[in-house]
PyMOL commands that place a pseudoatom at each C-alpha (Angstrom):
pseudoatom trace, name=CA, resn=UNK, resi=1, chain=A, elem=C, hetatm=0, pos=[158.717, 123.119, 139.563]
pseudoatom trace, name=CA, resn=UNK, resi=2, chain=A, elem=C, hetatm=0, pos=[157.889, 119.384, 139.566]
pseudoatom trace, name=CA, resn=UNK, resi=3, chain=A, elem=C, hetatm=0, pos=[161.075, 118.982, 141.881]
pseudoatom trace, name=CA, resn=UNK, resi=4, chain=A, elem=C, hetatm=0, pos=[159.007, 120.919, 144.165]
pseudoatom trace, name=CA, resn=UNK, resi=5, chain=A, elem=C, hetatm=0, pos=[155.744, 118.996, 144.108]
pseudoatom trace, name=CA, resn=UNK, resi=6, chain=A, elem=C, hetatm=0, pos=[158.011, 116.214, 144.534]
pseudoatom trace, name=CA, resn=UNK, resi=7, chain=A, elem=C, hetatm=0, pos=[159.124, 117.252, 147.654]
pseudoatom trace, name=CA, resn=UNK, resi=8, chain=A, elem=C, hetatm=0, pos=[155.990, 118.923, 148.822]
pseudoatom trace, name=CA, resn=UNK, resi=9, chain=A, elem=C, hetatm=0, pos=[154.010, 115.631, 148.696]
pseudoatom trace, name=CA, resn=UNK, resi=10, chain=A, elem=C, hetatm=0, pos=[156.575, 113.717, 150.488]
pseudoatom trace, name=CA, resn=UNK, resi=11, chain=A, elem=C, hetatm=0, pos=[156.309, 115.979, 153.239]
pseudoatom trace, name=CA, resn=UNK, resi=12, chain=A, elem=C, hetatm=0, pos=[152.646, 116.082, 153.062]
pseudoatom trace, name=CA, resn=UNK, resi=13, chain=A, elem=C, hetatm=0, pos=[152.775, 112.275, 153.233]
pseudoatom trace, name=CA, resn=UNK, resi=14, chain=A, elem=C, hetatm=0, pos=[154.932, 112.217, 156.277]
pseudoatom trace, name=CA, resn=UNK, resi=15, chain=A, elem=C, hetatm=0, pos=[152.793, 114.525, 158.075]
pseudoatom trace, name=CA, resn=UNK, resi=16, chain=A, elem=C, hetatm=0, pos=[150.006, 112.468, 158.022]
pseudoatom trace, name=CA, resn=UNK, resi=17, chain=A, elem=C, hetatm=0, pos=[151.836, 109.357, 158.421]
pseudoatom trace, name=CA, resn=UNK, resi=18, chain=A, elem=C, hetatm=0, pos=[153.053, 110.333, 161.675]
pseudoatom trace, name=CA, resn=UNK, resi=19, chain=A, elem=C, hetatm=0, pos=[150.588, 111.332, 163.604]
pseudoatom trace, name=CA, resn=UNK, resi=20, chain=A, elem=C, hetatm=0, pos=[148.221, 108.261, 161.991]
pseudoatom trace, name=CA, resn=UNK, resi=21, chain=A, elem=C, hetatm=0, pos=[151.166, 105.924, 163.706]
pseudoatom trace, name=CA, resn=UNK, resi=22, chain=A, elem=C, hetatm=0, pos=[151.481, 107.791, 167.069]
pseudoatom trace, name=CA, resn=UNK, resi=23, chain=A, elem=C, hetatm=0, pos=[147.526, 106.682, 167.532]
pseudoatom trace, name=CA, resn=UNK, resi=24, chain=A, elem=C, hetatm=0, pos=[148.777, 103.374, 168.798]
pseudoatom trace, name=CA, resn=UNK, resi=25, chain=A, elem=C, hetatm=0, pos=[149.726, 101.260, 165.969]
pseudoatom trace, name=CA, resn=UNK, resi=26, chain=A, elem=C, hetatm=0, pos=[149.391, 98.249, 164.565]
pseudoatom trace, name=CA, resn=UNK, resi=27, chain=A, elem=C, hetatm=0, pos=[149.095, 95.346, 167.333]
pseudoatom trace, name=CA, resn=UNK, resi=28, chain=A, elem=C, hetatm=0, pos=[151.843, 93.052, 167.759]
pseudoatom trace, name=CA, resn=UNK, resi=29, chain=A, elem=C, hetatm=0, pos=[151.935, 89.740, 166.477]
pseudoatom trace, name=CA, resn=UNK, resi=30, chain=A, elem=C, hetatm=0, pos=[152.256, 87.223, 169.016]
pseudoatom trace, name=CA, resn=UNK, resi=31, chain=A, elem=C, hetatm=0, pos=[155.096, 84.130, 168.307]
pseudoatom trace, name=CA, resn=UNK, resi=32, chain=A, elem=C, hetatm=0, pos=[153.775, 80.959, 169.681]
pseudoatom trace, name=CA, resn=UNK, resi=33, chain=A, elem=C, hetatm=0, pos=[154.651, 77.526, 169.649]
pseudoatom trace, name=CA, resn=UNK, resi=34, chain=A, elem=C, hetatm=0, pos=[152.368, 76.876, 166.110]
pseudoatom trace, name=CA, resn=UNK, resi=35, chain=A, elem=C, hetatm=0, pos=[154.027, 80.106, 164.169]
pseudoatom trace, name=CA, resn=UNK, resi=36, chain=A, elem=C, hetatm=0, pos=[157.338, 79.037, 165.363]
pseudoatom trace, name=CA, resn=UNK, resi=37, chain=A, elem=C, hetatm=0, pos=[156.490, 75.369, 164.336]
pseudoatom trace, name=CA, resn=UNK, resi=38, chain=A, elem=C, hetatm=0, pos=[155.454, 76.658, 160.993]
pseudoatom trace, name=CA, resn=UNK, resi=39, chain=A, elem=C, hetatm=0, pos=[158.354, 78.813, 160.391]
pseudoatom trace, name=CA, resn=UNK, resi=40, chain=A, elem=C, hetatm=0, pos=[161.318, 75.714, 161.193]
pseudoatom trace, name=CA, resn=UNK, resi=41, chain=A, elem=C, hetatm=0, pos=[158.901, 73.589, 159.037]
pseudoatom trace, name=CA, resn=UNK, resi=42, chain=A, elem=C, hetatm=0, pos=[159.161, 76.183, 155.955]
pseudoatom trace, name=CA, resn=UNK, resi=43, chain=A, elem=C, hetatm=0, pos=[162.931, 76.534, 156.891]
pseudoatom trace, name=CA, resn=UNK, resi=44, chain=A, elem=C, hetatm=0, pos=[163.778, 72.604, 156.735]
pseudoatom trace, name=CA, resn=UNK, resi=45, chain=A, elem=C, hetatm=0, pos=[161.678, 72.512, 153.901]
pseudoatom trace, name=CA, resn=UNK, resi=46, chain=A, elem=C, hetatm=0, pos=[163.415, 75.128, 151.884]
pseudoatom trace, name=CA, resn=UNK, resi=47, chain=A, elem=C, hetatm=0, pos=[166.818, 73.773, 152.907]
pseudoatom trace, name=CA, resn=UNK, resi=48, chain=A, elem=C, hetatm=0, pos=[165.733, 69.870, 151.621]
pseudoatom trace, name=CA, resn=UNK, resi=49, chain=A, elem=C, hetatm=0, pos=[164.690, 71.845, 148.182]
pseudoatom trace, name=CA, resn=UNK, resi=50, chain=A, elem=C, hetatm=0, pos=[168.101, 73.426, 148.086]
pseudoatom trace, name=CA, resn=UNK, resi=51, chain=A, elem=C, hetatm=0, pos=[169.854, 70.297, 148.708]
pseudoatom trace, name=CA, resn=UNK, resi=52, chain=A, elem=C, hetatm=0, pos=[167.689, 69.013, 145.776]
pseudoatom trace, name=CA, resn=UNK, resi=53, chain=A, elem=C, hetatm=0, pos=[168.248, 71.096, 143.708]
pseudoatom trace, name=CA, resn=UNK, resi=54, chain=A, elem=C, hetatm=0, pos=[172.106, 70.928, 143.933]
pseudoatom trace, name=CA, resn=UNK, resi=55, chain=A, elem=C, hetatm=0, pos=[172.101, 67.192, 143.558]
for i in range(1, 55): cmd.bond("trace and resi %d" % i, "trace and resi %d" % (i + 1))
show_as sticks, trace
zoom trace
């Protein structure tokens, strides 16, 4: 029996997930030159800590 309401609220959850997503979903996230400046700065940033840290 609790295999059952296992399964039976997965599928519940899936129902409503899909047509909640189908609305439209979540907008997209647009990559521009500061996000993309952040993200090489966090990169080099984590590599200089790694290099630190092996030292």
């Amino acid at each position: 029996m609790k295999n059952f309401k296992y399964i039976l609220s997965i599928l519940l959850l899936i129902l409503i997930y899909i047509p909640s997503y189908s609305q439209g979903g979540p907008p997209a996230t647009p990559i521009d030159g500061g996000l993309s400046l952040l993200l090489i700065a966090g990169g080099a940033y984590g590599l200089k800590k790694l290099n630190d840290s092996r030292k």
